[in-house]
Every structure is written in structure tokens, then in C-alpha cells.
Steps between C-alpha positions, in 0.01 A plus 500: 500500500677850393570732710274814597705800626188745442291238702321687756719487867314416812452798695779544762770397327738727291592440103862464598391184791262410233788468282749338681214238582473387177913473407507341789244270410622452151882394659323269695318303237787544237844594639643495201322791379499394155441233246221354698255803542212478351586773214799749434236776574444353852852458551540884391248610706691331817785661434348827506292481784873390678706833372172691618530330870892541472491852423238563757752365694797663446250872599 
């Protein structure tokens, strides 16, 4: 199943911890990070969402 990062996030939590929820989900289920997500856009997506969380970070 792709990958929503517009889905809507449950009230209380922040985009960033919303974020860093689903990398962390996604190295979880598939620590390679690579050929075995489900499409090159999910596996595009993931890597965004982790700069976003990492640069949120580094504020």
C-alpha cells in the first residue's frame, strides 16, 4: 500500500512526529530501504519525509 504523506494527521501530533513515524515504520518493515518497497515512488517519498525529520532536527 503506497504511502500517503498528505494523509490527514491525528490531532495532537505534529507533521515532523508524524513524519518520523512513518520512516520509522518504513525501516522497520524494510531496513534495507530499497529494492523491496513497494514502488520507487514510495521509496522516494521515505526518503523525504527522513531529510524533513533530519532537518527539523538539526533547528
Amino acid at each position: 500500500m503506497p504511502i500517503d504523506l498528505n494523509a490527514d494527521i491525528p490531532e495532537g501530533l505534529s507533521r515532523r512526529d508524524f513524519l518520523a513515524g512513518l520512516a520509522l515504520n518504513a525501516l522497520i518493515s524494510n531496513p534495507s530501504f530499497g529494492p523491496e518497497a513497494q514502488t520507487m515512488a514510495d521509496t522516494a517519498r521515505l526518503a523525504v519525509a527522513w531529510a524533513e525529520v533530519l532537518l527539523d532536527a538539526l533547528e
